[in-house]
NUTINU-578230 format. One record per residue: residue number from 0; residue in three letters; x, y, z of N, C-alpha, C in turn. Coordinates in steps of 0.05 Angstrom, whole numbers. Last residue first. Layout:
BEGIN
<NUM; 'Ala'; <X; Y; Z>; <X; Y; Z>; <X; Y; Z>>
...
// end
This chain:
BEGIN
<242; 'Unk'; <-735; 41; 570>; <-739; 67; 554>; <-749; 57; 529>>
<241; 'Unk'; <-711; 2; 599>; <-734; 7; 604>; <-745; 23; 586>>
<240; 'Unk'; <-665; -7; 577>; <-679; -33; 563>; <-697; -25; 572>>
<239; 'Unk'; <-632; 27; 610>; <-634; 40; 579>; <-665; 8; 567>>
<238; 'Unk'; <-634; 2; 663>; <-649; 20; 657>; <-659; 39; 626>>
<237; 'Unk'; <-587; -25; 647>; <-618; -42; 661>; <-637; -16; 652>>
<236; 'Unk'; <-552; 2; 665>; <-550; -13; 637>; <-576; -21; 634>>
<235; 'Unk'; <-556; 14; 717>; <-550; 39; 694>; <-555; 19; 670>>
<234; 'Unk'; <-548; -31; 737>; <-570; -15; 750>; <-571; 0; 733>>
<233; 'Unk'; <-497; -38; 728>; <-512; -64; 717>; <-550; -45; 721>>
<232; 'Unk'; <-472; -7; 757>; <-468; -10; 729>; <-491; -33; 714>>
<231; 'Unk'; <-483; -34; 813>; <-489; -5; 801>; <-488; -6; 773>>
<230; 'Unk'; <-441; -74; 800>; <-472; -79; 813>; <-493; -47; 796>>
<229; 'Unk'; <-405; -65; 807>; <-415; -77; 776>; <-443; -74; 774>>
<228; 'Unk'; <-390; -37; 847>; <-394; -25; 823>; <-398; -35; 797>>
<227; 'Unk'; <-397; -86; 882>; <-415; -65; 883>; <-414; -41; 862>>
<226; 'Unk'; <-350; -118; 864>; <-380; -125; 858>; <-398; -104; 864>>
<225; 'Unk'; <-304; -72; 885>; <-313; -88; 853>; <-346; -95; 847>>
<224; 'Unk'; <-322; -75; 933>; <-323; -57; 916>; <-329; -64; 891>>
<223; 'Unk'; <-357; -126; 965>; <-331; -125; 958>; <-328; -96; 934>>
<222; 'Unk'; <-415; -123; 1006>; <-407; -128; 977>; <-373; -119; 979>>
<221; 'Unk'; <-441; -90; 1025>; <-429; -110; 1056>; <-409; -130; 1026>>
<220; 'Unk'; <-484; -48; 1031>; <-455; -43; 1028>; <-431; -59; 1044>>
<219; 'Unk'; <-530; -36; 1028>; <-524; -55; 1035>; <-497; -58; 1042>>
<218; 'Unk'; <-538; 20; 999>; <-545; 8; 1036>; <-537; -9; 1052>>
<217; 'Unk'; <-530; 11; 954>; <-503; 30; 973>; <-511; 25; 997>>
<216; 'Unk'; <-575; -25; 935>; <-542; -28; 933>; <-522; -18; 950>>
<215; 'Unk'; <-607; 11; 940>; <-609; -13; 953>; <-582; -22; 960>>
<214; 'Unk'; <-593; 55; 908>; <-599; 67; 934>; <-594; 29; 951>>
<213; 'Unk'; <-593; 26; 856>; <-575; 43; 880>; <-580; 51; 900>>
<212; 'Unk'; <-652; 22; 852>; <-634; -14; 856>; <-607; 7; 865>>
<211; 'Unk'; <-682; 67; 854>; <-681; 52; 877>; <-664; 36; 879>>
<210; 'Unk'; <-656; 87; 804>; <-651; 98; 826>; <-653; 82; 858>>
<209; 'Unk'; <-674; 55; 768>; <-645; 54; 769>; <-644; 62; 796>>
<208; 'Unk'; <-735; 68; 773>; <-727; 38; 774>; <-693; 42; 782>>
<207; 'Unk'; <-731; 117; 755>; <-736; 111; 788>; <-735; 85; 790>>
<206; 'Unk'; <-674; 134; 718>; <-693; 133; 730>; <-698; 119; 757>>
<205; 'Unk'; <-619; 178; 722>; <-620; 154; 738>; <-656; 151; 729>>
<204; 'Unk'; <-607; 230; 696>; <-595; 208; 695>; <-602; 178; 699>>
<203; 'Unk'; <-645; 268; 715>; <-655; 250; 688>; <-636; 236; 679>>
<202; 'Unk'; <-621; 308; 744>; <-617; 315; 717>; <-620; 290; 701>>
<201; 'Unk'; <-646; 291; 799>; <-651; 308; 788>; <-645; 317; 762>>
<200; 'Unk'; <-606; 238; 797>; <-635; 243; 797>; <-654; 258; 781>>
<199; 'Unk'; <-560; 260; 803>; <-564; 238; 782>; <-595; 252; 781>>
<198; 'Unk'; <-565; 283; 858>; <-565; 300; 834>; <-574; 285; 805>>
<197; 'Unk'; <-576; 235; 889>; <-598; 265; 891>; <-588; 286; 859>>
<196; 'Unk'; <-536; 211; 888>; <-553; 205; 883>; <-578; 224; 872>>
<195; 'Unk'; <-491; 253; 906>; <-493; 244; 886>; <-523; 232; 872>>
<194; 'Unk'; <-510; 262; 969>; <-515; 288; 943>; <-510; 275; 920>>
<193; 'Unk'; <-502; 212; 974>; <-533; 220; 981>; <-530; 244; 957>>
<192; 'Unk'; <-449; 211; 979>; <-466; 188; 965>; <-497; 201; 956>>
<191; 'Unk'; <-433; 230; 1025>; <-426; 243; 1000>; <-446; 235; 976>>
<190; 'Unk'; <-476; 199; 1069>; <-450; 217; 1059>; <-451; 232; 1041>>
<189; 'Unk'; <-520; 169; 1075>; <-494; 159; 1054>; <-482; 179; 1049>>
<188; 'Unk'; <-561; 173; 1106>; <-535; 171; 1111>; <-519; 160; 1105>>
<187; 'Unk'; <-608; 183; 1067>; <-593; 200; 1089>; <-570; 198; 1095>>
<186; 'Unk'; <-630; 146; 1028>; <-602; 152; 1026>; <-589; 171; 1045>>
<185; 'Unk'; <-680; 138; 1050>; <-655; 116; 1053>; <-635; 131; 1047>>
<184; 'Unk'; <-711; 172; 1027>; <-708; 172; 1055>; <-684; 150; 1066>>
<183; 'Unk'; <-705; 166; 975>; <-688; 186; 981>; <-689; 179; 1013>>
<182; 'Unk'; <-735; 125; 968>; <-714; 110; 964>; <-691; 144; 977>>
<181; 'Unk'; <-789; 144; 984>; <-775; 116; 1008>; <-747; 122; 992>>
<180; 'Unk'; <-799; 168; 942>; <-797; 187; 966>; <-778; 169; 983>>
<179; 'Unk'; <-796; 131; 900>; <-771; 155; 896>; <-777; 169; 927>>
<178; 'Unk'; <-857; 115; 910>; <-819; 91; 910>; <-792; 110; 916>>
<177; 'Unk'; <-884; 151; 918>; <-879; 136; 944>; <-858; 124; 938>>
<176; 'Unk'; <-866; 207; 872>; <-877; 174; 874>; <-866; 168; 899>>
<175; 'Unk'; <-873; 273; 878>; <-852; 251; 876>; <-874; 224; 881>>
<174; 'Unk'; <-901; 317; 877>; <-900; 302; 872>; <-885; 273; 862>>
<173; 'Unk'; <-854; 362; 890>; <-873; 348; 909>; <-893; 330; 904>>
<172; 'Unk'; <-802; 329; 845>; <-826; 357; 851>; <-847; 343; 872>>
<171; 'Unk'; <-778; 304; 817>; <-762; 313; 824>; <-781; 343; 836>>
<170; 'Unk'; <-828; 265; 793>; <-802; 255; 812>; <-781; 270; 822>>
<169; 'Unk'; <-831; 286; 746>; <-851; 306; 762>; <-838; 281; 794>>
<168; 'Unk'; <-785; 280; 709>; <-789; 304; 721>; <-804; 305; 750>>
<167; 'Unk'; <-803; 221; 703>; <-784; 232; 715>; <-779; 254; 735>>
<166; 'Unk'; <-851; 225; 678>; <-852; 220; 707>; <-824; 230; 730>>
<165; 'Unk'; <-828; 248; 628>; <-844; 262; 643>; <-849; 262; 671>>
<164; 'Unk'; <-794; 197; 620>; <-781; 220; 619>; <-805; 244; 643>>
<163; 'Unk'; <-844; 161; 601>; <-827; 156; 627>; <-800; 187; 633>>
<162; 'Unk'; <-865; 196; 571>; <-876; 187; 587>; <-865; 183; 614>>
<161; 'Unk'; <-829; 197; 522>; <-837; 220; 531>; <-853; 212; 560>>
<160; 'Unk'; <-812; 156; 491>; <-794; 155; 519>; <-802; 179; 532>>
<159; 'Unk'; <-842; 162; 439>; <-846; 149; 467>; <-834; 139; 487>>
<158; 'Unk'; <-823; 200; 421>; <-853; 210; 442>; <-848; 184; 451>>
<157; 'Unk'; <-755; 218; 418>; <-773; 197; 412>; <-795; 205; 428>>
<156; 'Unk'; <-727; 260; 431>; <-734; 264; 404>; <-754; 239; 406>>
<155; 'Unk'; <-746; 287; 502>; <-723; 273; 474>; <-738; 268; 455>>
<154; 'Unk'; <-754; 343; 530>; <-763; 314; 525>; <-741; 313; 504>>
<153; 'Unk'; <-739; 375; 588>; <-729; 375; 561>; <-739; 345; 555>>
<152; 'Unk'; <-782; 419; 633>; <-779; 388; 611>; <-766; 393; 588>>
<151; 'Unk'; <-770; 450; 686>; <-763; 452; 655>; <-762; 423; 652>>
<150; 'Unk'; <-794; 486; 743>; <-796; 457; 731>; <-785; 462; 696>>
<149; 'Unk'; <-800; 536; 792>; <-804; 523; 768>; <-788; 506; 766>>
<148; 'Unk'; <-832; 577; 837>; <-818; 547; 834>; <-824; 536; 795>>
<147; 'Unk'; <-843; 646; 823>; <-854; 617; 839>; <-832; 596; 830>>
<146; 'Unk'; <-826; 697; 834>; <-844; 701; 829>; <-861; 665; 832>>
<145; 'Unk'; <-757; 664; 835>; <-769; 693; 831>; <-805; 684; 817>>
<144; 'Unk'; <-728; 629; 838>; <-755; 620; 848>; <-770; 649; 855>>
<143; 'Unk'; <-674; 593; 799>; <-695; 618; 816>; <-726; 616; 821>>
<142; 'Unk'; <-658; 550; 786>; <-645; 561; 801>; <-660; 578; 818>>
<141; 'Unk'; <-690; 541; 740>; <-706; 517; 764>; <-683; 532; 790>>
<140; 'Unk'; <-662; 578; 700>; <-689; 581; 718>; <-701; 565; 737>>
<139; 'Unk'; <-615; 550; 690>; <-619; 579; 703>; <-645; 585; 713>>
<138; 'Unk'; <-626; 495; 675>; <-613; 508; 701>; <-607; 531; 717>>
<137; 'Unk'; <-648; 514; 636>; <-661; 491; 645>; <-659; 502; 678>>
<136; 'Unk'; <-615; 537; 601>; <-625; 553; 611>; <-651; 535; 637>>
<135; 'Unk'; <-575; 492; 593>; <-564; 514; 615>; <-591; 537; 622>>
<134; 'Unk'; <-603; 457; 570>; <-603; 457; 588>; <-584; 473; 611>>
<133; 'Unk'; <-613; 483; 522>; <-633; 476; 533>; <-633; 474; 559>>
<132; 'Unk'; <-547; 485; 501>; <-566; 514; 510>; <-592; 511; 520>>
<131; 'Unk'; <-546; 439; 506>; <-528; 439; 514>; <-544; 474; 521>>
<130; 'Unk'; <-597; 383; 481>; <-584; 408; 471>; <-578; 424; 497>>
<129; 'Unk'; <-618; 335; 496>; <-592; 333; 499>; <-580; 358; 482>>
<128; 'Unk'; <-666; 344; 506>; <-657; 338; 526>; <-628; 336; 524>>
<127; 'Unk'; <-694; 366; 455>; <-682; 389; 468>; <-675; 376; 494>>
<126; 'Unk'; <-727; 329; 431>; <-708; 331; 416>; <-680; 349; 433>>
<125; 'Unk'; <-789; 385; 432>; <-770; 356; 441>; <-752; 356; 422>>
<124; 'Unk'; <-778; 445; 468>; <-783; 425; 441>; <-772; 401; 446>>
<123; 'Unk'; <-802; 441; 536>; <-786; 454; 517>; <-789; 430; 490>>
<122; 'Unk'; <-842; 467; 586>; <-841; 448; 558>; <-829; 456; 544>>
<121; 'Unk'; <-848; 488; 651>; <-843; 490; 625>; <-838; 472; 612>>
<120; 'Unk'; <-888; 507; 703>; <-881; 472; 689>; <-878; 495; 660>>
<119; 'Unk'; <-888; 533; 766>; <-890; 535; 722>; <-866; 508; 722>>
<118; 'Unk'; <-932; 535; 825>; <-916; 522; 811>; <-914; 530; 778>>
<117; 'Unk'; <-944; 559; 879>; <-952; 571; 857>; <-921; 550; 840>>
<116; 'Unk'; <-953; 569; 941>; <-941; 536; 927>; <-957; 545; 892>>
<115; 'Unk'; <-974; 620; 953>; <-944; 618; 966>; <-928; 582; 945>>
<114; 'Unk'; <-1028; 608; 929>; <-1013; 634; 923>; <-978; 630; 924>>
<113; 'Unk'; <-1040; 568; 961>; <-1033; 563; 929>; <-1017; 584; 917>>
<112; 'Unk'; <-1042; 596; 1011>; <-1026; 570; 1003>; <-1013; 568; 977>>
<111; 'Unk'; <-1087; 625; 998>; <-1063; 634; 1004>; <-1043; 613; 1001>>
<110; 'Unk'; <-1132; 634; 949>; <-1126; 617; 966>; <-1101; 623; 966>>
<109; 'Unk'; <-1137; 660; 906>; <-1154; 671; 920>; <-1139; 663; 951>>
<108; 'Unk'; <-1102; 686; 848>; <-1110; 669; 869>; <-1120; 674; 900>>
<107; 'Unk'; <-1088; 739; 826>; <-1108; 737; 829>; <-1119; 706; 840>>
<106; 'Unk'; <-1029; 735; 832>; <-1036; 755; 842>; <-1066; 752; 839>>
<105; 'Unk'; <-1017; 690; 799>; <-1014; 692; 836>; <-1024; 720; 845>>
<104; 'Unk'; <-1013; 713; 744>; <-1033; 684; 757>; <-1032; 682; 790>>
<103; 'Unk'; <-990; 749; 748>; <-1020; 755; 744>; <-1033; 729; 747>>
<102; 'Unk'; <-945; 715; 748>; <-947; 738; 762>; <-975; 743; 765>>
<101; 'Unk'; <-947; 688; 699>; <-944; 670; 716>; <-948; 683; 751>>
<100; 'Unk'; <-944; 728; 655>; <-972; 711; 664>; <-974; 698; 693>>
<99; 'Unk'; <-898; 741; 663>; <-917; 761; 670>; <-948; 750; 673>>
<98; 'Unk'; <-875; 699; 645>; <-858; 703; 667>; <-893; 722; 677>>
<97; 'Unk'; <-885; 701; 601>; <-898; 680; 608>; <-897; 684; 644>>
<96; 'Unk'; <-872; 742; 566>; <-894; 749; 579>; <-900; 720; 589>>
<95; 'Unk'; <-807; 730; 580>; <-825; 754; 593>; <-856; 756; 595>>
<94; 'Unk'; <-813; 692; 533>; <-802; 685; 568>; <-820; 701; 591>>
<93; 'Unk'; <-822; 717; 488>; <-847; 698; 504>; <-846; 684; 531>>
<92; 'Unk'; <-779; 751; 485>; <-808; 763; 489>; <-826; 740; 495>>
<91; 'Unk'; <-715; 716; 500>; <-739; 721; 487>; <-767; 740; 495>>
<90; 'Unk'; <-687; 721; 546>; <-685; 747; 533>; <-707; 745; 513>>
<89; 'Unk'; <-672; 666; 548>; <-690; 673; 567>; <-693; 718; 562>>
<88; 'Unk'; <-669; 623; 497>; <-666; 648; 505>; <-682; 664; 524>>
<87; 'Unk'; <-697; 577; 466>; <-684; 572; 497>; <-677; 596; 512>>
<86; 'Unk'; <-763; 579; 445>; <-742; 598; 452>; <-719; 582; 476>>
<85; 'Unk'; <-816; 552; 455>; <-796; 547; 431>; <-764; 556; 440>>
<84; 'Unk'; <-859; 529; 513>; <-831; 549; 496>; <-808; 545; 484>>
<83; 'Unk'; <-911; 523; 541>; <-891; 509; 524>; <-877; 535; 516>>
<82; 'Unk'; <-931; 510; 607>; <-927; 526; 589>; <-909; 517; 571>>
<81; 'Unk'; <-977; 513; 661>; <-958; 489; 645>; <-960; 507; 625>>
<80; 'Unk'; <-985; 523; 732>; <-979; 543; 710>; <-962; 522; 684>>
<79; 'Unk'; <-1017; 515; 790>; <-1000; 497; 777>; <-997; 511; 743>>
<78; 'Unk'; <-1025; 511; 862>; <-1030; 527; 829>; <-1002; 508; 812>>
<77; 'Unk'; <-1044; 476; 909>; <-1024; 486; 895>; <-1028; 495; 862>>
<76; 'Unk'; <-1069; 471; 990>; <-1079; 479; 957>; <-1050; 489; 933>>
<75; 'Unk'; <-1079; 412; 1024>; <-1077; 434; 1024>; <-1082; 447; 991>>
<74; 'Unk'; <-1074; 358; 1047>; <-1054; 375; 1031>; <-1053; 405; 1029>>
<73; 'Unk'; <-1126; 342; 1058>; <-1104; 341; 1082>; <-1075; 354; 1063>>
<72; 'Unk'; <-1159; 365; 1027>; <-1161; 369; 1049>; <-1143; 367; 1066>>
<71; 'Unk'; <-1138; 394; 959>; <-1131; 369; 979>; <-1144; 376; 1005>>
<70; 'Unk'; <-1131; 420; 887>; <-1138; 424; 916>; <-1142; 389; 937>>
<69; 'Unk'; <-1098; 449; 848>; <-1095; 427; 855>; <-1106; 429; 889>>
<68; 'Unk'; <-1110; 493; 796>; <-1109; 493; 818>; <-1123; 464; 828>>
<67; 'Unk'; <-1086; 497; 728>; <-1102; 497; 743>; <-1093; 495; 774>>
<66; 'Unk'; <-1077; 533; 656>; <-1063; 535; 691>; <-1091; 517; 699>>
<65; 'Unk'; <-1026; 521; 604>; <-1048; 511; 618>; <-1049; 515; 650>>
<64; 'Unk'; <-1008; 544; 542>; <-1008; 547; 571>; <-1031; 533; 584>>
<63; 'Unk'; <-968; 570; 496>; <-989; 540; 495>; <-988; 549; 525>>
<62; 'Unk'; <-944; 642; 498>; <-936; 607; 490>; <-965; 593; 501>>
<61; 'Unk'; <-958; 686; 496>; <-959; 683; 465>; <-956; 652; 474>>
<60; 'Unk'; <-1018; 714; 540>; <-992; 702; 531>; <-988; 694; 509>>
<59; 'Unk'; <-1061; 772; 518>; <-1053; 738; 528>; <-1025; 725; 523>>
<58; 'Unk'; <-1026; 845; 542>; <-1041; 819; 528>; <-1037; 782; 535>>
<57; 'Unk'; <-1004; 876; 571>; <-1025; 851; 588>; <-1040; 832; 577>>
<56; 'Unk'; <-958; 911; 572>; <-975; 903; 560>; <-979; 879; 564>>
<55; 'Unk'; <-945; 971; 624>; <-933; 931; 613>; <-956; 925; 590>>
<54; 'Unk'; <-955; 1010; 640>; <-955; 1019; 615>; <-950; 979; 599>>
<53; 'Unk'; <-937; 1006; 698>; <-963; 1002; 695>; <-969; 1002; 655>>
<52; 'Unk'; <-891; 968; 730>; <-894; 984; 708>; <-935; 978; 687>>
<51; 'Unk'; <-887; 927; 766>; <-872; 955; 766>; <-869; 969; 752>>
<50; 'Unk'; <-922; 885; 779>; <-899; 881; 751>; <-879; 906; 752>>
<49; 'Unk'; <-929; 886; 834>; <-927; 858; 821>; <-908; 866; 788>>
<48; 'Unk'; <-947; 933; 849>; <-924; 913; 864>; <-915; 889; 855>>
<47; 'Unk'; <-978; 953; 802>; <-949; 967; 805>; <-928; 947; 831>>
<46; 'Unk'; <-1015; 920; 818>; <-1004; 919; 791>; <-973; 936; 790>>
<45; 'Unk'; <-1052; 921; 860>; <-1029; 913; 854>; <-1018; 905; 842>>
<44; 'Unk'; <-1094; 958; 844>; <-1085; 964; 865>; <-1062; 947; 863>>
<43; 'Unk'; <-1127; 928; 796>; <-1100; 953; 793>; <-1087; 960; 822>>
<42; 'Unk'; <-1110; 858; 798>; <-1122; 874; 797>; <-1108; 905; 804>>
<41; 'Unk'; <-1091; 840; 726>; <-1073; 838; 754>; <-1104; 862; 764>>
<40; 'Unk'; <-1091; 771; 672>; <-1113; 808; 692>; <-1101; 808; 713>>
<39; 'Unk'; <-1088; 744; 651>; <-1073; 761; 635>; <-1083; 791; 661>>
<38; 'Unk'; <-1090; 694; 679>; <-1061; 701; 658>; <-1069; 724; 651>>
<37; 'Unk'; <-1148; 691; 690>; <-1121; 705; 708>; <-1103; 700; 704>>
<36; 'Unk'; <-1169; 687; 635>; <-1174; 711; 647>; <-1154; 721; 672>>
<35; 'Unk'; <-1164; 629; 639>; <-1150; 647; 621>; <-1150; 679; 629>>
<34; 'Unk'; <-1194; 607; 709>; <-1193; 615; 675>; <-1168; 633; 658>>
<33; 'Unk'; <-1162; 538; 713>; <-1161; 565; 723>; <-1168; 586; 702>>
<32; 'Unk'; <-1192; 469; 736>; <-1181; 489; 719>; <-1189; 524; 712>>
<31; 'Unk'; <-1167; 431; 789>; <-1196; 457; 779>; <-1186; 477; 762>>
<30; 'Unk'; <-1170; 369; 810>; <-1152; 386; 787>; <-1184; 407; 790>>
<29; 'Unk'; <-1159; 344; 880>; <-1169; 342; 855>; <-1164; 376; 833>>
<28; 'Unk'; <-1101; 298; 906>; <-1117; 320; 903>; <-1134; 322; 867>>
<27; 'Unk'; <-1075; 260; 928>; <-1108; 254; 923>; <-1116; 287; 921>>
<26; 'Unk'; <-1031; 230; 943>; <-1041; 263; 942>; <-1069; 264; 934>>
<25; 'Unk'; <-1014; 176; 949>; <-1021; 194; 973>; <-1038; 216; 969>>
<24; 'Unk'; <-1068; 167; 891>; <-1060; 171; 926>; <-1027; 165; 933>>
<23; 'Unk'; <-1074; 214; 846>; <-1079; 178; 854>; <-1054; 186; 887>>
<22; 'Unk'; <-1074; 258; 827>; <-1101; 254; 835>; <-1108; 224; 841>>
<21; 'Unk'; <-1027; 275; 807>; <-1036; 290; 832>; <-1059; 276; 848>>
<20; 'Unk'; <-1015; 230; 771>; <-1001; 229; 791>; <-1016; 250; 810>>
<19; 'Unk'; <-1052; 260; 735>; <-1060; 240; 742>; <-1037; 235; 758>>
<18; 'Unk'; <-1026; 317; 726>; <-1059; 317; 737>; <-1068; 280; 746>>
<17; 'Unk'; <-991; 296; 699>; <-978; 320; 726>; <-1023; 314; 735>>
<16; 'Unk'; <-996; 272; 649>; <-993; 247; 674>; <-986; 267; 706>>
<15; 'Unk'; <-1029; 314; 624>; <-1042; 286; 634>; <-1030; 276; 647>>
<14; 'Unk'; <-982; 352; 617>; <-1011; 361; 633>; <-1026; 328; 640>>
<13; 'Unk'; <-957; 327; 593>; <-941; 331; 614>; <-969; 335; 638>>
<12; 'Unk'; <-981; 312; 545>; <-975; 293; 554>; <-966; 300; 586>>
<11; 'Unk'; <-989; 374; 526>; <-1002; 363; 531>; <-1003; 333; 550>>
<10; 'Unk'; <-931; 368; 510>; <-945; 389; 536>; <-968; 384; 543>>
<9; 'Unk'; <-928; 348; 471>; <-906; 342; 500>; <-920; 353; 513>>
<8; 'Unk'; <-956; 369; 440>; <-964; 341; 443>; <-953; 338; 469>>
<7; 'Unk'; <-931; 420; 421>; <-963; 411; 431>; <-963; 392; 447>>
<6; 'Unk'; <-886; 397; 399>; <-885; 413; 428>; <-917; 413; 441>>
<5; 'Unk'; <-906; 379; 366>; <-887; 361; 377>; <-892; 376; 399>>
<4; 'Unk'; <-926; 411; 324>; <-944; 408; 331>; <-931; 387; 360>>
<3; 'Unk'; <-900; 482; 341>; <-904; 453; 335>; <-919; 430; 338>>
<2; 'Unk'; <-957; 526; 353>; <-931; 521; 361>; <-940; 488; 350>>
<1; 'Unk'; <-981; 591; 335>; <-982; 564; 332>; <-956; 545; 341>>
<0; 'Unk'; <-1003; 642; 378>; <-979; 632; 365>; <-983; 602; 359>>
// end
């Protein structure tokens, strides 16, 4: 399937900074790319536990895909499945067979870890961070964790807020940056505060510049309300001049 050439590019971009955040320290793991051959091959003894229907057709996936395996001595090992998809419709035919790659990709990992930390990185068209059906289906699948953990990029129409948008994401995934790990370890005991923070987060409200100067802010919390919500506001405003 030829796909935009926009959506190309996002996906491509997602695969360079998800392989260079893996491979600069703490995580220091190194990238081993997985062949095409285990997207599409289950072996037959567990083909009926894995898709439940032996008649499935096993051809190559139709969307852009990239798998490799992220290996670490003191980490350990994590598969990593990057896929682009036009469709927000999770009823599409390229959902299903991505869903079925992503199956035949854990079923022939060798390494058990990676098997159980089997990660899909999806790419949606850009332009698609502030479409309203992007991100309900965004939220229907990072919901489930049928078959492995998934990830949805809605990038925005500009590529080059695609970067810092991307980090974003991979800030809401065991690869998180040492800044965003320290600044969640602070927010423990802020209450109510904490799940706020934590959600901003997660839906690419807050970057990780915004995120830490709140987190600093609500710790301190020796400020007069007023000033502490200018304060915050000023942390939100600060952060559009980064993009």
């Amino acid at each position: 399937m030829q796909l935009d050439t926009s959506l190309d590019m996002a996906a491509q971009l997602l695969v360079r900074r998800l392989q260079m955040r893996a491979a600069a320290p703490p995580f220091s793991f190194a990238a081993e790319d997985i062949r095409d051959e285990d997207l599409i091959r289950l072996p037959a003894e567990r083909l009926l536990a894995e898709l439940e229907a032996v008649e499935q057709d096993l051809s190559p996936p139709a969307t852009w895909r990239r798998a490799f395996e992220l290996q670490s001595a003191k980490l350990g090992s994590r598969a990593i499945l990057v896929a682009a998809v036009e469709k927000y419709d999770l009823q599409a035919d390229e959902w299903s067979t991505l869903l079925r790659a992503a199956s035949c990709l854990r079923a022939n990992l060798e390494d058990d870890q990676a098997r159980t930390d089997l990660y899909l990185f999806v790419v949606a068209p850009a332009g698609t961070s502030t479409s309203e059906d992007w991100q309900r289906t965004a939220r229907t699948l990072e919901r489930s964790e049928h078959i492995c953990r998934k990830y949805v990029w809605l990038p925005p129409d500009n590529p080059n807020d695609w970067e810092s948008m991307a980090d974003d994401l991979l800030n809401r995934t065991f690869l998180t940056s040492p800044i965003v790990a320290e600044a969640a370890s602070r927010t423990t005991d802020l209450g109510p505060l904490d799940t706020i923070l934590r959600e901003y987060a997660s839906e690419d409200k807050l970057t990780e510049t915004a995120l830490r100067a709140w987190t600093q802010i609500l710790t301190r919390a020796v400020s007069p309300a007023r000033v502490i919500a200018e304060e915050l506001l000023a942390a939100v405003e600060g952060q559009s001049h980064e993009k």
